[in-house]
C-alpha positions, 0 to 999 in steps of 0.5 A: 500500500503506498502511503501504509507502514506495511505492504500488503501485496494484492495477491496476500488476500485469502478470500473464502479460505477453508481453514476450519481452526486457527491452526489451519488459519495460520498454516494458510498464511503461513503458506501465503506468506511463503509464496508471495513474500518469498519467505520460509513457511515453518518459519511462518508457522512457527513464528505465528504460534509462537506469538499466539502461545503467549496469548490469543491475539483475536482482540474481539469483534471477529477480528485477529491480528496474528502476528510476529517477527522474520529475519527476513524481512526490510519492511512489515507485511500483511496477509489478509485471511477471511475464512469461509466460516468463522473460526474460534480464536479465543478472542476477549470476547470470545465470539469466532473470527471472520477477519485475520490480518497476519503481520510479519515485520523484520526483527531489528525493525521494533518500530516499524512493527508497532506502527504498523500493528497501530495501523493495522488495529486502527483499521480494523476497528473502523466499523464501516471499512470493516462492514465493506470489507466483509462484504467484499466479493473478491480480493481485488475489491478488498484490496481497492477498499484498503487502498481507498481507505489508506489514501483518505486516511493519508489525506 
């Protein structure tokens, strides 16, 4: 995203996923996030449930913000998950997750990744984008509200 503290690739958006648990979630972005950002998957995979370990980050109104840190990375990533079902989380509010907004950030990069958390959570938690977004038929319509919305947020 060009005014974003991350990239979010058009093709990192996972629409209608068939994962069925949050395992199976984080092994899709796992997988994403292998393919489009040229990085490990295990190593992904490894990352995401070690954070998830310390505590769940599905942070309430079918949203979850799984997240951590790669060797390999310059700059924060996103992979965006909407599973065709939703998916217990253990979220605060315990309701299931419909939204996941994977974070990958370079390990020196502590700043950049808390930036990008905030950003990430900011969006998210406004009502409106995220009714759009659920409501997106297509990865190129999820991507082009996000564009939109860095763009009027920017402004």
């Amino acid at each position: 995203m060009p005014n974003s503290s991350f990239d979010l690739h058009p093709h990192a958006i996972i629409l209608a996923a068939k994962a069925r648990s949050k395992a199976e979630a984080l092994a899709e972005i796992a997988a994403k996030a292998a393919t489009i950002y040229a990085l490990d998957a295990a190593r992904v995979l490894e990352v995401l449930d070690q954070r998830e370990a310390l505590g769940s980050t599905g942070f309430g109104r079918g949203i979850a913000i799984p997240h951590g840190r790669m060797e390999q990375l310059t700059r924060p990533a996103v992979i965006l998950l909407r599973p065709a079902k939703p998916i217990a989380w253990q979220a605060v509010d315990e309701l299931p997750v419909d939204t996941i907004a994977a974070l990958l950030s370079p390990v020196a990069g502590g700043a950049a990744h808390l930036k990008a958390l905030a950003e990430l959570s900011r969006m998210l938690r406004d009502g409106r984008l995220l009714d759009k977004m659920r409501g997106a038929g297509d990865a190129d319509s999820l991507f082009a509200l996000i564009g939109a919305y860095e763009q009027r947020d920017a402004a």
